[in-house]
N, C-alpha and C positions, 0 to 999 in steps of 0.2 A: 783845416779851414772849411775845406766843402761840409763836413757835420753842423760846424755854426751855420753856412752861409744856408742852411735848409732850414733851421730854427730861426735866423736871423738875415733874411733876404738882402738889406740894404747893409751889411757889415763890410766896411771898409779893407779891401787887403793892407795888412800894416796895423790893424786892430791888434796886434796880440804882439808885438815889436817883433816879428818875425824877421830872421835873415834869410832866408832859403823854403821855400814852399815846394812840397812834392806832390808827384801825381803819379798812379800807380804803385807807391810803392807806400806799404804799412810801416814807417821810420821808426813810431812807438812801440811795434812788436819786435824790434831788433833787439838783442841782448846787449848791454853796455860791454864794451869792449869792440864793438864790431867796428868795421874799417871799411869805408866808405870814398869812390873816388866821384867826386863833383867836379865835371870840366876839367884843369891840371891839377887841382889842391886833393888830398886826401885826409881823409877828416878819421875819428874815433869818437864814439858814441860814449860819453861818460856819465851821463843821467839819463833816465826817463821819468818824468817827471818832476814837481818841485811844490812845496807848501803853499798852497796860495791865503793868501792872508785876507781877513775879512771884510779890509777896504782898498783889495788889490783894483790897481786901474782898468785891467781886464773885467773884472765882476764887476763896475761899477761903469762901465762903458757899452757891455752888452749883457750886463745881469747873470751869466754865469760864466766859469773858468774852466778853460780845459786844463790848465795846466797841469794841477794835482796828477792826472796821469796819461796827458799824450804830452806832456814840454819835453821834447826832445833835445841834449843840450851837448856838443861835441867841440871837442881840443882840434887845434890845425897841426895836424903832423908835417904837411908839404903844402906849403904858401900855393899860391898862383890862382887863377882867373876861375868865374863862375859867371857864366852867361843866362842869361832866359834860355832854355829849351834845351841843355846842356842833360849829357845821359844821366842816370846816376846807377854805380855799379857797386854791386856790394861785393867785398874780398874776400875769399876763403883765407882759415885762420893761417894756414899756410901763406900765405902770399904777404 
């Protein structure tokens, strides 16, 4: 979001249906497969990225799409809560 929001000052957070917004931490350069604990839930990373189409509502709401290769897109392995400000910790494949 901060890469748009530098190209695109007035972009609405929620311009790109986001469920979860990070800081610090590079989610796109994770390897699919990786294990992720947000507040109680732990999540796995199953995409990065995804096709954007040429009259996707993202391109057509602020003229370009990140999708194609930061849409980051993860399975819920363990339900539970996600707060604003909540850590996020990545798993070694051990764990």
């Amino acid at each position: 979001m901060n890469k748009m929001k530098a190209i695109y000052p007035d972009i609405p957070i929620g311009a790109f249906a986001e469920n979860i917004l990070t800081e610090g931490i590079e989610v796109a350069a994770l390897p699919k497969g990786t294990r992720i604990i947000v507040g109680s839930t732990i999540l796995e990373i199953t995409q990065i990225g995804k096709e954007c189409h040429k009259d996707c509502a993202v391109r057509k709401q602020v003229g370009d799409c990140v999708m194609p290769k930061e849409g980051v897109f993860a399975i819920v392995l363990k339900d539970g809560t996600i707060k604003c400000g909540d850590k996020i910790r990545i798993l070694s494949p051990d764990e």
